[in-house]
C-alpha positions, 0 to 999 in steps of 0.5 A: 103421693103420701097415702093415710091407711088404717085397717084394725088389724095393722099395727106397722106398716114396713119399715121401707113405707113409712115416707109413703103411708101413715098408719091412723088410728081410726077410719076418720083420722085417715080421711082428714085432708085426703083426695079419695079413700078406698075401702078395700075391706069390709071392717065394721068400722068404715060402715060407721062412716057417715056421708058428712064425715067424708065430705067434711073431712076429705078435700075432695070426697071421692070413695072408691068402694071396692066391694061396694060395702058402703053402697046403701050409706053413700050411692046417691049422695050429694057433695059425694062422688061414689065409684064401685066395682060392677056401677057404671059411670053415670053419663054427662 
């Protein structure tokens, strides 16, 4: 597993991660190619993320939203698969 993060307030990630994550200078340089994100925190800078910038850039956008910051910008949208804390899974 490789893993892009960025957090505005992280400039180096330890020495004994650098294999495993890749630190990005913005929120859109580490959704390029990825599986999933996870928003954690709740930075401005993930509430300027557009729907269609994950589904374009992500090879599978799948977000799983913590803190359900984004719940208003992404719940709902098509091409999008949205998971938060406290949603239940919507039944097959």
């Amino acid at each position: 597993m490789h893993v892009n993060a960025f957090d505005p307030a992280v400039r180096q990630v330890p020495e004994e991660l650098n294999r495993r994550i890749t630190l990005c200078r913005s929120a859109r340089e580490a959704l390029e190619g990825c599986d999933a994100a996870v928003i954690a925190t709740e930075w401005p800078q993930f509430r300027d993320l557009a729907p269609q910038d994950l589904i374009c850039q992500m090879k599978a956008p799948v977000v799983l939203d913590a803190n359900r910051f984004l719940e208003k910008t992404l719940a709902g949208t098509p091409a999008l698969t949205y998971l938060a804390v406290g949603i239940p899974k919507a039944s097959a």
